[in-house]
LOBAMI-978352 format. One line per 3 residues: number of its first residue (from 0); their letters; for each residue x, y, z of N, C-alpha, C, O. Coordinates in nm, 3 decimals. Layout:
# LOBAMI-978352
NUM = A = X,Y,Z,X,Y,Z,X,Y,Z,X,Y,Z ~ ...
//
This chain:
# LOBAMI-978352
0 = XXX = 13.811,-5.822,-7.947,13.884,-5.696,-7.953,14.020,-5.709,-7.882,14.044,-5.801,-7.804 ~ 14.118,-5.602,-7.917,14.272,-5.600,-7.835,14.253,-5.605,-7.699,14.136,-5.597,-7.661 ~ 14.318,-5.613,-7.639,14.280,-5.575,-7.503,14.392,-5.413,-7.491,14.491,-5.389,-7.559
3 = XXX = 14.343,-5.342,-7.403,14.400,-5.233,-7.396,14.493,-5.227,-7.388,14.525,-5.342,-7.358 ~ 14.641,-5.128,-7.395,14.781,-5.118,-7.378,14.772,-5.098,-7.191,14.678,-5.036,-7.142 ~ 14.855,-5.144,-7.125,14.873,-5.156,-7.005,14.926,-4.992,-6.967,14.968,-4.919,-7.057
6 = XXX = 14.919,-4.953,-6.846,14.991,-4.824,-6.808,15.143,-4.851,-6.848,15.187,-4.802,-6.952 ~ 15.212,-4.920,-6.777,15.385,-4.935,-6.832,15.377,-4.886,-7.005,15.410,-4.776,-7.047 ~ 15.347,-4.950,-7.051,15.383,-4.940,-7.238,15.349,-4.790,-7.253,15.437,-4.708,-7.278
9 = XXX = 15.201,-4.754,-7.235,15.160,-4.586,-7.266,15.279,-4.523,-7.163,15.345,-4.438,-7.223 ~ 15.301,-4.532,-7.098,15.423,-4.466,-7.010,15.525,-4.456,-7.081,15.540,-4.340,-7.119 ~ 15.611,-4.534,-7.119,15.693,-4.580,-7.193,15.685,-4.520,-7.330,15.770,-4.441,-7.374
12 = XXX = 15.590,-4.557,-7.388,15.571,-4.515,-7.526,15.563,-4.368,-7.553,15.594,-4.331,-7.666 ~ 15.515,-4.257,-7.440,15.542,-4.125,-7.448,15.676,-4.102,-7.409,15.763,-4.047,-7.477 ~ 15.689,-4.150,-7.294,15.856,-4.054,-7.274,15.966,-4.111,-7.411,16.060,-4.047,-7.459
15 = XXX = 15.917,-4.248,-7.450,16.015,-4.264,-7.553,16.014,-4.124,-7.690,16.111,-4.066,-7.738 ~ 15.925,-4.114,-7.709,15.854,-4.051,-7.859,15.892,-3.912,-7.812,15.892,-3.828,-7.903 ~ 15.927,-3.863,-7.680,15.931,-3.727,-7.642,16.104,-3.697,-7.604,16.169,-3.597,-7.633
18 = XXX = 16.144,-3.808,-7.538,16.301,-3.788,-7.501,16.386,-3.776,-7.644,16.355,-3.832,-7.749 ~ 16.529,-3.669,-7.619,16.595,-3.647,-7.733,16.751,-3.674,-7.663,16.786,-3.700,-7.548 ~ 16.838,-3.652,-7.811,16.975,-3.698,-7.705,17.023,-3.584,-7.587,17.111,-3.606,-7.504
21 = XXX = 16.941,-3.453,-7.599,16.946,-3.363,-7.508,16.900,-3.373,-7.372,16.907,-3.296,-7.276 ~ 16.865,-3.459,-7.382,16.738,-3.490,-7.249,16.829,-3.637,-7.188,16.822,-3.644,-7.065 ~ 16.882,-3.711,-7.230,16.976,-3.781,-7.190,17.084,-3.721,-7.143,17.119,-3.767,-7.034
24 = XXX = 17.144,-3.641,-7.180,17.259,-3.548,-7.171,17.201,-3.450,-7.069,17.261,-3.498,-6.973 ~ 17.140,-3.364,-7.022,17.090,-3.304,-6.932,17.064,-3.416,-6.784,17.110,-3.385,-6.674 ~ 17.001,-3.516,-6.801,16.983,-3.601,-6.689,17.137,-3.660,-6.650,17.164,-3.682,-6.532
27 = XXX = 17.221,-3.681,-6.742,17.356,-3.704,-6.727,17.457,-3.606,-6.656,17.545,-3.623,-6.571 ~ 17.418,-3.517,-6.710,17.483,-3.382,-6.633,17.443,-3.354,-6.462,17.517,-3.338,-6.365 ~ 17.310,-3.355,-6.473,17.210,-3.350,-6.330,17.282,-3.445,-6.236,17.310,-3.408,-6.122
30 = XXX = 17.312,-3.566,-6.281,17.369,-3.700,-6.181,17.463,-3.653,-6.195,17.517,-3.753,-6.146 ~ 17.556,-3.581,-6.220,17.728,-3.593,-6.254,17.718,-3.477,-6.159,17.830,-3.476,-6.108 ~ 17.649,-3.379,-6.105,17.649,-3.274,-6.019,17.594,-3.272,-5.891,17.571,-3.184,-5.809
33 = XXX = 17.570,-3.450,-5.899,17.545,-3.448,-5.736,17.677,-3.477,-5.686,17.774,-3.498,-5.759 ~ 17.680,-3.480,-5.535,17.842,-3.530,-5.508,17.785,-3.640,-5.424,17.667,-3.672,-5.433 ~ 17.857,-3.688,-5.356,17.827,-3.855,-5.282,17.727,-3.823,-5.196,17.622,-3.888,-5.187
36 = XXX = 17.758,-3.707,-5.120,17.659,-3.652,-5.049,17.534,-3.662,-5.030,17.462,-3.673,-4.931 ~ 17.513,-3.657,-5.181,17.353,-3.686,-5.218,17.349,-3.431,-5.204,17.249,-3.370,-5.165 ~ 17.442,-3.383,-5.236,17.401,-3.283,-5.208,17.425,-3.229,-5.399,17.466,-3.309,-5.482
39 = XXX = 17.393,-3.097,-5.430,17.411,-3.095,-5.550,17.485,-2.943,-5.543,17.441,-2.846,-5.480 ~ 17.632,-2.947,-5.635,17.720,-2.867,-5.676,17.713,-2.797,-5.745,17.806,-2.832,-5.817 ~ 17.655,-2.680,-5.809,17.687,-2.598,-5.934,17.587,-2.687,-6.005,17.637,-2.734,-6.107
42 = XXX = 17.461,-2.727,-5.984,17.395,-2.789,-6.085,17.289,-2.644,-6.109,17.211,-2.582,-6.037 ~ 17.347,-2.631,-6.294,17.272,-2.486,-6.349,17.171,-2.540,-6.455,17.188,-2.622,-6.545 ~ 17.062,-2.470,-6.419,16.948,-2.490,-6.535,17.006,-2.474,-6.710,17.063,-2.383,-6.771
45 = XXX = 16.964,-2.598,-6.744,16.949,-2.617,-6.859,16.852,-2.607,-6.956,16.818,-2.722,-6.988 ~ 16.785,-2.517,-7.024,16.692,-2.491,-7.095,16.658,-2.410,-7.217,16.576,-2.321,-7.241 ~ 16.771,-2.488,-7.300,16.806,-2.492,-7.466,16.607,-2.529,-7.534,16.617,-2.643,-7.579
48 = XXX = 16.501,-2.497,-7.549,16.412,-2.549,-7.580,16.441,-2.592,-7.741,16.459,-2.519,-7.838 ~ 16.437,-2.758,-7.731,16.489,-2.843,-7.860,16.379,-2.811,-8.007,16.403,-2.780,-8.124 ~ 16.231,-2.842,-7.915,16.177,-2.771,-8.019,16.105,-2.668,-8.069,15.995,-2.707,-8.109
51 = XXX = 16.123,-2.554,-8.083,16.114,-2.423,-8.101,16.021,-2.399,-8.186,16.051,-2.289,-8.231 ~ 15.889,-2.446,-8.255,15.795,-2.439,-8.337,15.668,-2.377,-8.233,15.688,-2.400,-8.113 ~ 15.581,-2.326,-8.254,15.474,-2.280,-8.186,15.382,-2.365,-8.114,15.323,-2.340,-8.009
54 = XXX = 15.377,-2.491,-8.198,15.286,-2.649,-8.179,15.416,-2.693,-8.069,15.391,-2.689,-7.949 ~ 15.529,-2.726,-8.106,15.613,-2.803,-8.005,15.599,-2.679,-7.828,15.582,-2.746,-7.726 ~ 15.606,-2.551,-7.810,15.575,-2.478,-7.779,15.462,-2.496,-7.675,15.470,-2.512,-7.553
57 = XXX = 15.349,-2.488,-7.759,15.196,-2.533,-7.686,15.166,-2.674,-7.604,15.101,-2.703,-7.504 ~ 15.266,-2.761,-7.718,15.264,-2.937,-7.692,15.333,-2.914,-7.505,15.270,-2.957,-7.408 ~ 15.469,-2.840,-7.492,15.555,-2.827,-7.392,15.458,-2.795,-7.310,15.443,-2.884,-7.227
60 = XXX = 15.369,-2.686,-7.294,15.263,-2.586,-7.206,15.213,-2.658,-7.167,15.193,-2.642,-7.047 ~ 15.165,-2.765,-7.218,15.033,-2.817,-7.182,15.068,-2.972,-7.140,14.985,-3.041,-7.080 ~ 15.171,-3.013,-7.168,15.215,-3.125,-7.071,15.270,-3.068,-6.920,15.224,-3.128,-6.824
63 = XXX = 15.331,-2.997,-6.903,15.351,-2.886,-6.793,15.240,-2.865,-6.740,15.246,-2.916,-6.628 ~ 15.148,-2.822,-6.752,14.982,-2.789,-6.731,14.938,-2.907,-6.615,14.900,-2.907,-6.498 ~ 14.965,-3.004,-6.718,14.894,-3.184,-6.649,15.014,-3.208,-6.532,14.972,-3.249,-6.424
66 = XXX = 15.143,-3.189,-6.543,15.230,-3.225,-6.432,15.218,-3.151,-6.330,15.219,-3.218,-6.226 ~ 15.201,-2.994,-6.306,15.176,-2.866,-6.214,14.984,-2.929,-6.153,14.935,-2.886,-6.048 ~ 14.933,-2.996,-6.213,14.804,-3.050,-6.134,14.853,-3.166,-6.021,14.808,-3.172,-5.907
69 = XXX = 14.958,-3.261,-6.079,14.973,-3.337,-5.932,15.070,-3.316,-5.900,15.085,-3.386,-5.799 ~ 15.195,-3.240,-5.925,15.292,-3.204,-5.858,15.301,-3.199,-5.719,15.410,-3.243,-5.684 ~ 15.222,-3.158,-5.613,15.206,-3.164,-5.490,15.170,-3.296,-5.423,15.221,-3.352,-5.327
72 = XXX = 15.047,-3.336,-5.518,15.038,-3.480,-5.400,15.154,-3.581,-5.456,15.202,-3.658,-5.373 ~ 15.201,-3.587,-5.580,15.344,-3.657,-5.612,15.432,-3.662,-5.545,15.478,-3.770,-5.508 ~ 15.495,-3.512,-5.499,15.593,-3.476,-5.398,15.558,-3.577,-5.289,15.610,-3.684,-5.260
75 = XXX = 15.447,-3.505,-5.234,15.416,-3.569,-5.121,15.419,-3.712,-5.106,15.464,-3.760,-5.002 ~ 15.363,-3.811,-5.229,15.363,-3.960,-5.192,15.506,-4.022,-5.216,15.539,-4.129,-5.164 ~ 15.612,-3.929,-5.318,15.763,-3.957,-5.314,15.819,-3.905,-5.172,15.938,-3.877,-5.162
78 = XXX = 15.752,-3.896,-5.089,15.808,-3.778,-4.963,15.930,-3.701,-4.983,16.031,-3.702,-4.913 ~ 15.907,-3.637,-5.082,15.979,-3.484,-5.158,15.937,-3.383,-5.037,15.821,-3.352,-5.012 ~ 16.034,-3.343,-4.979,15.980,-3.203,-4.909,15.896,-3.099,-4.960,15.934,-3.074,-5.074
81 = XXX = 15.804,-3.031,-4.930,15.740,-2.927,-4.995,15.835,-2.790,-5.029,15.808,-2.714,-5.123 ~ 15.920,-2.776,-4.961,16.012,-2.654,-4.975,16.058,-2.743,-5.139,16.055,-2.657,-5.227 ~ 16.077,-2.809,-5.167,16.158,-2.889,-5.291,16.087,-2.841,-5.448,16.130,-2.867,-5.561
84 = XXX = 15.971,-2.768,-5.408,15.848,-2.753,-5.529,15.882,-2.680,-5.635,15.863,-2.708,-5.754 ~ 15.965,-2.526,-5.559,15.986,-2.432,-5.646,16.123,-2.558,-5.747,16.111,-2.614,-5.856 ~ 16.219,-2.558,-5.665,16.318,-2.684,-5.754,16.250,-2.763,-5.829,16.269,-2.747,-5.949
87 = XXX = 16.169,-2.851,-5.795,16.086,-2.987,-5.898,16.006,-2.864,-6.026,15.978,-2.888,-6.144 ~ 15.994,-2.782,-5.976,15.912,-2.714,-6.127,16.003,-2.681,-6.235,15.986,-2.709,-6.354 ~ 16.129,-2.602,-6.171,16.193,-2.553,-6.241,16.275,-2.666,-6.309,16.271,-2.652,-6.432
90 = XXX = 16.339,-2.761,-6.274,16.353,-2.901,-6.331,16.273,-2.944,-6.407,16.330,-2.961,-6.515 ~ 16.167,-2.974,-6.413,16.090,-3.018,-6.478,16.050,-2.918,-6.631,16.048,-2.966,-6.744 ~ 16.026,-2.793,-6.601,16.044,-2.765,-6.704,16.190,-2.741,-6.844,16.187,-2.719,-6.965
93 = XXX = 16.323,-2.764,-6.725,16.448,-2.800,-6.829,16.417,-2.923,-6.885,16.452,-2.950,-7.000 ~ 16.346,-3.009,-6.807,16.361,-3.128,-6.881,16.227,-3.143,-7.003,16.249,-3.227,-7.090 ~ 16.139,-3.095,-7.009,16.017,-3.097,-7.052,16.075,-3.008,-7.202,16.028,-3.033,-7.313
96 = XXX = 16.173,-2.911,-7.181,16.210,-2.822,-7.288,16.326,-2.898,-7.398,16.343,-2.872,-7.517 ~ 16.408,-3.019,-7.298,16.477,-3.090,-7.407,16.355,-3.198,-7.481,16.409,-3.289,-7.545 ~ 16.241,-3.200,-7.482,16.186,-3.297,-7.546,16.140,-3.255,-7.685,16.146,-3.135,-7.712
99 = XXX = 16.093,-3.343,-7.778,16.034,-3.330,-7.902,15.890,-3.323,-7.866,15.838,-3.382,-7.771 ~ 15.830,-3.245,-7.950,15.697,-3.231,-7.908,15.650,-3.232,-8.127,15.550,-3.186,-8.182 ~ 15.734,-3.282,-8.171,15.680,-3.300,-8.311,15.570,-3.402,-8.356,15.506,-3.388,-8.460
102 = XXX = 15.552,-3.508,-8.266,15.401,-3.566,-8.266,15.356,-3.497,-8.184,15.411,-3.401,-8.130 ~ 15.198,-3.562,-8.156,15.092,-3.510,-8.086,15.111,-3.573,-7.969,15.150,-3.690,-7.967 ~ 15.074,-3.469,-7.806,15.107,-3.545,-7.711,14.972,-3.676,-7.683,14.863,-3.678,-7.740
105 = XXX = 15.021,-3.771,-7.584,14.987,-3.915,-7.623,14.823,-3.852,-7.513,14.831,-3.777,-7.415 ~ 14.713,-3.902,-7.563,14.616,-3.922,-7.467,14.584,-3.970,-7.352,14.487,-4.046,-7.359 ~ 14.644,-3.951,-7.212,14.675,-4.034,-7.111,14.563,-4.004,-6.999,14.548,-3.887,-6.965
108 = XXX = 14.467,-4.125,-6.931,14.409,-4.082,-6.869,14.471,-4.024,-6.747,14.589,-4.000,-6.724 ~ 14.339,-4.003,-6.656,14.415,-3.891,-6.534,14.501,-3.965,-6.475,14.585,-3.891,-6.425 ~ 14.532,-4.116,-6.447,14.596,-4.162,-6.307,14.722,-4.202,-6.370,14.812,-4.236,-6.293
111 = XXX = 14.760,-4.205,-6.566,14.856,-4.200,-6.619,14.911,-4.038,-6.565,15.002,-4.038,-6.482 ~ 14.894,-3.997,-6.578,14.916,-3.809,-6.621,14.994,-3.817,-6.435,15.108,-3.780,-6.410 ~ 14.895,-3.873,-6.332,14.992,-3.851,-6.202,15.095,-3.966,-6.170,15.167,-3.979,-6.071
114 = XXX = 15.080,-4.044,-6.281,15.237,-4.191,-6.230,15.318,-4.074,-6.363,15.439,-4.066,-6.341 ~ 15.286,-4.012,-6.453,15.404,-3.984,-6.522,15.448,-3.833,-6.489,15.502,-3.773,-6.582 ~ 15.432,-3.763,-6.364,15.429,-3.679,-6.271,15.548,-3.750,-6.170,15.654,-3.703,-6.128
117 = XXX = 15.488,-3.876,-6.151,15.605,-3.954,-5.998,15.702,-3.987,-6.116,15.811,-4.017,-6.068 ~ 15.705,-3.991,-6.229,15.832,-4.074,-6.259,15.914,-3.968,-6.292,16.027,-3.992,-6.250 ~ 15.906,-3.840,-6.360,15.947,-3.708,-6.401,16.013,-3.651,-6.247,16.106,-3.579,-6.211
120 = XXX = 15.948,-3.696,-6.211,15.989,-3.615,-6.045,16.129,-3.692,-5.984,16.239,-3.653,-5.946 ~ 16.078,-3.791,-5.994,16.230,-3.886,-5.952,16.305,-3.903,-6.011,16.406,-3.946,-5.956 ~ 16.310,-3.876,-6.198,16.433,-3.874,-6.269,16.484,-3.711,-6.220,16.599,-3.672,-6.244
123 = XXX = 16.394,-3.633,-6.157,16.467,-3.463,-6.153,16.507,-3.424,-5.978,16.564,-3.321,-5.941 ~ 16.473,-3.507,-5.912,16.494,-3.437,-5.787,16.606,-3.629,-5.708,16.592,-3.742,-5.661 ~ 16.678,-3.550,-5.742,16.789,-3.690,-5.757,16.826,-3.645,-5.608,16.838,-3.748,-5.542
126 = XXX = 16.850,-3.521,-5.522,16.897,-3.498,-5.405,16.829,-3.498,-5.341,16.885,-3.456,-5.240 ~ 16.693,-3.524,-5.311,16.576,-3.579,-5.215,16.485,-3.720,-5.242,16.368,-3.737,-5.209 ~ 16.553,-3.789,-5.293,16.497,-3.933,-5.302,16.548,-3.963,-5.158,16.650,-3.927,-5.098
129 = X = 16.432,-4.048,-5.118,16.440,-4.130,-4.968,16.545,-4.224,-4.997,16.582,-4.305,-4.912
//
């Protein structure tokens, strides 16, 4: 038999199938509004939802669903301040809203679902990385 797909590739292989050129462009914007500081300027929520179908909709909810379960101990093992939560949600869902949700989301077991929690978190909270 195959041997299984490794965590990296299923990692990979969802955010690829889910990121749009909006979602590039939003993370582009996000870095362009920090200042050297590491502090962030006029950085305003972005949340154009790309795909607007009822299924893309539900697909969005419910990947949100699985990230809001480890969101806290994530924070915590990125040592994200806890005051940072209400921010990491609201980020997370601009960014979760530029994605395609026109396939089906990918089947990821639980300890995928909390590394793709740490990686979402650190592409969105760019002014509290250690």
């Amino acid at each position: 038999p195959a041997p299984e797909p490794r965590a990296f590739l299923l990692l990979w292989q969802a955010l690829t199938k889910w990121m749009t050129p909006e979602t590039v462009h939003w993370i582009v914007s996000l870095q362009n509004a920090i200042n050297d500081d590491g502090m962030s300027q006029n950085v305003t929520n972005w949340t154009p939802m790309v795909d607007k179908s009822d299924i893309g909709a539900s697909r969005c909810a419910g990947v949100m669903a699985m990230l809001r379960l480890y969101l806290a101990g994530s924070m915590e093992e990125l040592n994200h301040p806890p005051e940072e939560r209400r921010r990491a949600e609201n980020r997370l869902t601009d960014i979760l809203r530029s994605f395609d949700y026109s396939r089906e989301n990918p089947k990821l077991p639980v300890s995928h679902w909390k590394a793709m929690t740490c990686i979402l978190l650190d592409m969105v909270l760019i002014e509290t990385r250690p």
